[in-house]
Each structure stands twice: as structure tokens, then as C-alpha cells.
C-alpha positions in Angstrom: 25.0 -43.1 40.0 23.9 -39.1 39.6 27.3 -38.2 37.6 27.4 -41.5 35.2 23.3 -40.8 34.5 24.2 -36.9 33.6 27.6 -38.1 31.5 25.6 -40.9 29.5 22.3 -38.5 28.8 24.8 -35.6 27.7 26.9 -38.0 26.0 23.7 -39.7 24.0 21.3 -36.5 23.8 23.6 -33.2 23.5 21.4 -31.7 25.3 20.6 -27.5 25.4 19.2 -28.3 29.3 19.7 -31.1 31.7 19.0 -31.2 35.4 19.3 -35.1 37.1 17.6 -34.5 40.4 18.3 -37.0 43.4 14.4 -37.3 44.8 15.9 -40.9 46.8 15.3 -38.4 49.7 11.3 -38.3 49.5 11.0 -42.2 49.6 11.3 -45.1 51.7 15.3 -45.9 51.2 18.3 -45.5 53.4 20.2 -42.1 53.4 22.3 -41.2 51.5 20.5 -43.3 48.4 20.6 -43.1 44.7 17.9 -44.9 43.5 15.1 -42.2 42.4 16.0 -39.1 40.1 13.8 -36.4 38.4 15.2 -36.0 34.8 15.0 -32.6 32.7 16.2 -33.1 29.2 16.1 -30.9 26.9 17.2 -32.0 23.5 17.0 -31.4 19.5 17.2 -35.0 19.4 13.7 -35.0 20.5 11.9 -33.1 17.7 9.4 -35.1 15.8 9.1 -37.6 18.8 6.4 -38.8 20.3 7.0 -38.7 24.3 7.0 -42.8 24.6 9.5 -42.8 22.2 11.2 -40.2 23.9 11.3 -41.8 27.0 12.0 -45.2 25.5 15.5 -44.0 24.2 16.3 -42.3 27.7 15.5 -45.8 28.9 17.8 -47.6 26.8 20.3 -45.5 27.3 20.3 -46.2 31.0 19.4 -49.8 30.9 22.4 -50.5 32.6 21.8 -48.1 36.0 18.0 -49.6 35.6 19.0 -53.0 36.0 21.2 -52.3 38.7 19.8 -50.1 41.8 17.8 -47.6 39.9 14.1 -47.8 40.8 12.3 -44.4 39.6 12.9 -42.2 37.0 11.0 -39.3 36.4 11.5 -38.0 33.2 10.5 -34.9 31.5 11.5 -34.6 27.8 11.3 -31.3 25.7 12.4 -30.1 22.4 14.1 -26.2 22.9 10.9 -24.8 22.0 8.8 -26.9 23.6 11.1 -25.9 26.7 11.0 -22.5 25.9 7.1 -22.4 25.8 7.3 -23.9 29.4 9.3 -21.2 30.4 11.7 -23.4 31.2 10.0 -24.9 33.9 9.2 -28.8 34.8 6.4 -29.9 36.6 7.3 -30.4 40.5 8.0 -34.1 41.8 4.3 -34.9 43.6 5.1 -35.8 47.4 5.8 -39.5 48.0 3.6 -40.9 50.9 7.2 -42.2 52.5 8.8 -38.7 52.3 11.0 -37.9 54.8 11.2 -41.6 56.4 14.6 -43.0 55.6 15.2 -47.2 56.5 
């Protein structure tokens, strides 16, 4: 699930920065899962966007992976200079109360 999430955002967003982070680790799921990802996009696509609407066309571009086995996404949307005023940092994932406990 990681690689077609990072080939549809690339393909639908050109984006300048992308990270797709597996987090499945810090929940309640079996090893080895795919199910919960940290998203960092970077994007011109994004200027003059609101960040529901933002987040709304990530969505729909994954409606596919959300329908079938993904359960969290945690997206963090920028323009480049909104990125480049966060110094190209994201905010870190918050710990999950299941970390560490696989089923």
C-alpha cells in the first residue's frame, strides 16, 4: 500500500516534498501492517487552499486505499513556502496509547 499511496500523490500533486510514513507500527494491528501513514506533501497545487480542501483532494485521490484497509491518515499539507517557513519540518506523530503492542 506505501508505494501505490506515494505513486498516486506524486502522480496527482507534483509534489516539491513527499515523505509517506508507515506509523501501522505505533498501533494495535498485526506486524508487518499497512494501514496508518503520516503524509508530508508539499505541493504548488496547494496555494490558495484552505487546509480542508487540501486534505479533501488527498482524500479523493486515495478513496480507493481508504475504502480498502487504510484506517489513518495523517496528513500534513504545505505550499513550498509555507514548507520553507517550517523549515521543512512536520509536526511529530503524537504516541498512540497501543504503541508497541502488535495483535
Amino acid at each position: 500500500m506505501h508505494a501505490t499511496i506515494e505513486a498516486k500523490l506524486r502522480a496527482a500533486f507534483a509534489p516539491t516534498h513527499l515523505d509517506v510514513i508507515n506509523e501501522s507500527y505505533q498501533h494495535r494491528v498485526p506486524a508487518r501492517s499497512q494501514s496508518h501513514f503520516k503524509v508530508v506533501l508539499v505541493s504548488e497545487t496547494f496555494t490558495g487552499q484552505r487546509t480542508i480542501g487540501r486534505h479533501r483532494s488527498v482524500y479523493a485521490t486515495l478513496a480507493t486505499e481508504l475504502e480498502n484497509g487504510l484506517q489513518a491518515l495523517a496528513l500534513h499539507t504545505y505550499t513550498p513556502q509555507e514548507w520553507s517557513d517550517a523549515q521543512g519540518q512536520a509536526p511529530k506523530s503524537p504516541a498512540c496509547g497501543g504503541a508497541g503492542i502488535n495483535a
